[in-house]
C-alpha positions, 0 to 999 in steps of 0.5 A, a space after each residue: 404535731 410531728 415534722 412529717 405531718 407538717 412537711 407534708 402539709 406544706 407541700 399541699 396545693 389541692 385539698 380535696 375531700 369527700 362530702 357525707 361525712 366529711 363535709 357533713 355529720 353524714 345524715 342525710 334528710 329527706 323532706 317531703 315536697 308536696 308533690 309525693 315526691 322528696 328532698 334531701 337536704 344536708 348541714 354543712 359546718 359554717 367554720 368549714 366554710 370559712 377555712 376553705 375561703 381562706 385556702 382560695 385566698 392562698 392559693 390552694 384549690 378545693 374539691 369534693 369526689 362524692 358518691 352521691 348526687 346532691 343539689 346541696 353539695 354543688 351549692 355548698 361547693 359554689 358558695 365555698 369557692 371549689 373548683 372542683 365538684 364530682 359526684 355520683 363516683 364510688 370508684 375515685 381513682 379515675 376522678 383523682 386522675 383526671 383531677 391530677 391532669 387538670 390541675 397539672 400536679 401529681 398526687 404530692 401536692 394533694 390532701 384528701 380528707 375522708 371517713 371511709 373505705 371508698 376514700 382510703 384508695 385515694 388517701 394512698 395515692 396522695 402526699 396527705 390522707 387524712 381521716 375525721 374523727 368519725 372515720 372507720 378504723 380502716 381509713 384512720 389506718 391509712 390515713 396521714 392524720 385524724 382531725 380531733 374534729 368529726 366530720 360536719 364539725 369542724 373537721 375541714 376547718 381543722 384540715 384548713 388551718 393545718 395547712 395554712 400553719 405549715 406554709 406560714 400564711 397563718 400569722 398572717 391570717 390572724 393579723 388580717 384579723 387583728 388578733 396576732 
């Protein structure tokens, strides 16, 4: 990994990333519910999870800026421990603003992680864009780094231990887990 990258990386105090796509393969599925009406439901990557967990250890705060509404994202979001959960916003400069001011930081103690054009505005305004693997071209051009990962694959998990390497917590980690 190249210096720049991981001085950004080590910098980092809030990771926060877009869901479909990101979090997520990006499918969405619809299940009927009995009643004629429908439930949407999405996977979610188990390795992601941890590696969030282990950004709460360290002090690094989570959040997802969605521009879909969904049950399963703000479960997702509880059972990873993110702080912050906003969905329903296609335009999310304001929300990264009202983040920024919540969290008493400016946008170069931020990584955001995204795969497409609505993300990319926010990639510019913070001190780490990254895309997934799985993101259009346009959002890998503004991106910091591409996760090898896709989105729903990994991809945040990647991000996860991309940060933790770069502040020093890493080895650490592994001892916890009596590998190092």
């Amino acid at each position: 990994m190249n210096q720049d990258l991981l001085e950004r990386a080590s910098r980092i105090k809030l990771l926060l990333m877009d869901v479909d796509g990101v979090l997520t393969d990006g499918k969405l599925y619809h299940l009927p519910d009995g009643a004629g009406g429908v439930w949407e439901t999405k996977g979610f990557d188990s390795r992601d999870g941890i590696g969030l967990r282990w950004l709460e250890w360290y002090g690094i705060t989570t959040g997802v800026i969605s521009g879909r509404l969904s049950p399963a994202t703000v479960e997702r979001a509880r059972q990873v421990g993110m702080k912050y959960v906003y969905q329903g916003h296609i335009e999310k400069i304001p929300i990264l603003e009202e983040i920024l001011a919540d969290a008493k930081i400016d946008g170069a103690h931020v990584a955001y992680v995204g795969d497409d054009l609505t993300d990319a505005v926010i990639m510019r305004r913070v001190g780490l864009g990254i895309a997934t693997a799985n993101a259009r071209d346009e959002v890998k051009r503004v991106a910091n780094f591409t996760t090898a990962a896709a989105g729903g694959d990994g991809a945040v998990r990647e991000v996860c231990e991309l940060l933790l390497k770069s502040q020093g917590r890493w080895e650490e980690l592994l001892r916890k887990y009596e590998i190092a």
